[in-house]
C-alpha positions in Angstrom: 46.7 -51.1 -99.7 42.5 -51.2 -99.6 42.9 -54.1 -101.4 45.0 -56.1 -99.3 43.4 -55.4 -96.3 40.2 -56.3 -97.9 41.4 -59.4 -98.6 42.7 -59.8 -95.3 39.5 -59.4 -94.0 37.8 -61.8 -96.4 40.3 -64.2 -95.8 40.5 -63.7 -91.5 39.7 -67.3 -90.7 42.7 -69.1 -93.1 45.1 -66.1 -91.7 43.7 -66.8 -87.9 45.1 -70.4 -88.6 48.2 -69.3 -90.2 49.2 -66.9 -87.7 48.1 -68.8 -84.2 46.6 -72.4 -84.6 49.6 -73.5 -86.4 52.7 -72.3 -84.4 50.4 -73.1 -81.3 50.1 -77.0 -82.5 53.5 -77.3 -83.6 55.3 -76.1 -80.5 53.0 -79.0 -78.5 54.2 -81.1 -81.4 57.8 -80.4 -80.2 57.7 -80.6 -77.0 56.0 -84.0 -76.9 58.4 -85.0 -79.8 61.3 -83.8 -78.3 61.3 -83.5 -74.3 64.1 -82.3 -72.9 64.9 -82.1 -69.0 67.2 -79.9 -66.8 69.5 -79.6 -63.5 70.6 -77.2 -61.4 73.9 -77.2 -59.7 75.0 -73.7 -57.6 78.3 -73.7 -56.0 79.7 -71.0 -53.7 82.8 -69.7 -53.6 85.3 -67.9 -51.6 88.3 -65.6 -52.8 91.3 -67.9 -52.1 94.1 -66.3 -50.1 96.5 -68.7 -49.0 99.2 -66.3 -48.8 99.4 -62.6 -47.3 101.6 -62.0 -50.3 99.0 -62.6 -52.8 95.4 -61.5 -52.7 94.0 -63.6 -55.6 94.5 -67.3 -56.6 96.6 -67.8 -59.8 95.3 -66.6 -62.7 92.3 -65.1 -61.2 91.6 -61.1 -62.0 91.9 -58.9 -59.1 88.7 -56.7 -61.1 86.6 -59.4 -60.9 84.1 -60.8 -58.6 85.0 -64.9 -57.2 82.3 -66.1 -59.2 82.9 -64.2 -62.2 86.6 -65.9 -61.6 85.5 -69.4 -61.5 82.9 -69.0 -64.3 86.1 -67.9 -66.6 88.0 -71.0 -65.2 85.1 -73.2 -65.7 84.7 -72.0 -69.3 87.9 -72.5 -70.4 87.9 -75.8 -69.1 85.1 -77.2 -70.1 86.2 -76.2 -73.5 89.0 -78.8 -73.2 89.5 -82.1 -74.6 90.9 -83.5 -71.4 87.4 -82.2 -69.6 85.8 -84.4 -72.6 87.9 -87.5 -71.7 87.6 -87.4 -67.8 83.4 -86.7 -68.0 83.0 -89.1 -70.6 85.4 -91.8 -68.4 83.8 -90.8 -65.0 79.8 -91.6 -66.6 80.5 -94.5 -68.1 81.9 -95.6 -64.8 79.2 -94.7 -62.9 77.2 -96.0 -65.8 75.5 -93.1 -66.5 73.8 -93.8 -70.1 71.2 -96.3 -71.5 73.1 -97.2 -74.8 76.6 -95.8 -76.8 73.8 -93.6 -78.6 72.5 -91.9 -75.9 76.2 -91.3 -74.9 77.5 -89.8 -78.2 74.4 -87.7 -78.6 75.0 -86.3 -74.4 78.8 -86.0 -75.4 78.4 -84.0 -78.7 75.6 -81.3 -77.4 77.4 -81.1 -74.3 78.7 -77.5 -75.2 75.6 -76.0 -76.2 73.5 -78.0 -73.1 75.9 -77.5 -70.4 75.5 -73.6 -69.4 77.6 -71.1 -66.8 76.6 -68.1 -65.4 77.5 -65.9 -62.1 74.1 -65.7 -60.0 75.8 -63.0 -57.8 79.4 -61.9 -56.6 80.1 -65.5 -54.7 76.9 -67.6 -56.6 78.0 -69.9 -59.8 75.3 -71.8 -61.4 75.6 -74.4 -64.2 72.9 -75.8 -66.1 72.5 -78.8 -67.8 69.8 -79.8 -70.8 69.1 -83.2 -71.5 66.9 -86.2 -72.6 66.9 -87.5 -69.3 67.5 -86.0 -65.5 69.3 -88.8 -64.5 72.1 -88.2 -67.4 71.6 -84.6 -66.2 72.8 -84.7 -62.4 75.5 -86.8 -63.3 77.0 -84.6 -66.1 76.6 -81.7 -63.4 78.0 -84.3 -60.5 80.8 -84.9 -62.6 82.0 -81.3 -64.1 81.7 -80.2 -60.6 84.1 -83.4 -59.4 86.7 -82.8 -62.3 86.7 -79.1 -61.8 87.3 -79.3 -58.0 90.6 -81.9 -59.0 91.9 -79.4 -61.1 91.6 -76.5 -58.3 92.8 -78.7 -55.8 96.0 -79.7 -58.3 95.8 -75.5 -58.9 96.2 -75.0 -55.3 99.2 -77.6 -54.8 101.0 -76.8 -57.5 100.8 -72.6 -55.9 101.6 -74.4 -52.3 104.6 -76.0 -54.1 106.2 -72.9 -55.4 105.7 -71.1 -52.6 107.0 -73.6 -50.6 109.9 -73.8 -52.9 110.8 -70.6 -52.8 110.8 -69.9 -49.6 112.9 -73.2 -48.8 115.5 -71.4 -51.1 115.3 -68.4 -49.3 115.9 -70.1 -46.1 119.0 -72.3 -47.5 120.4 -69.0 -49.0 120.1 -67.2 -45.9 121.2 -69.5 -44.0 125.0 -69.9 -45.6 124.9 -66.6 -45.4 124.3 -66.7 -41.6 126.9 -69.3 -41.4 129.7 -67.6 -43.5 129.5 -64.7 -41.2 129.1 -66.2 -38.0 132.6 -67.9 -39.1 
């Protein structure tokens, strides 16, 4: 054991390179190599109650807090392959990237750049990583524009069976007002 720290101590300037110089020039090396830019987006939300019947939205967890809802919904559906289509159709009409390239490299680390997280019980925040900002706000622009159609089409299609069933309940009861008023 002397003799390694010896050596160690003989040696202090080449280890003094090793240890800090080095990892200290190549993390400048990477991040002039290699910039990367981010965005912000943080949406509030609301516990939907459209109904006094039901407390919760559909398919939302009565345990858990409005954002933790909507970061489980936004998870699943950015995991999609439909979420892929509409982003990648709604940037390039917006014209969003420089070249194809740029576009097939945004599109494939798009599930390790784009983060979700609760920032408090009402507080969602995503988080996009990219070469540039502008392709950053407009991935974030974008999920946020598909994933407000699909809870818009969410809350219809609740409206519509709601509505549904109580128009049924109404026609039923209704004939059966009739029958006995006869």
């Amino acid at each position: 054991m002397i003799k390694y720290v010896e050596i160690l101590f003989r040696h202090r300037l080449r280890f003094l390179i090793l240890l800090l110089i080095l990892p200290a020039e190549l993390s400048i090396g990477a991040a002039v190599l290699y910039p990367h830019n981010s965005a912000v987006s943080s949406l509030w939300v609301d516990t939907p109650t459209y109904f006094s019947v039901s407390p919760s939205a559909t398919g939302w967890s009565q345990y858990l807090t409005p954002a933790q809802n909507t970061v489980d919904a936004l998870n699943q559906m950015v995991k999609t392959d439909a979420f892929y289509k509409s982003l990648k159709t709604e940037l390039d009409d917006k014209h969003a990237f420089k070249n194809a390239g740029e576009r097939d490299a945004t599109m494939t680390s798009l599930s390790t750049d784009l983060r979700i997280a609760t920032a408090g019980s009402h507080l969602v925040t995503i988080i996009h990583t990219c070469v540039r900002t502008a392709i950053c706000i407009s991935v974030l622009t974008a999920t946020v524009h598909i994933y407000r159609t699909w809870f818009a089409g969410q809350q219809r299609a609740q409206a519509a069976v709601a509505i549904d069933f109580y128009t049924r309940q109404l026609t039923a009861q209704q004939s059966k007002l009739s029958a006995a008023q006869k």
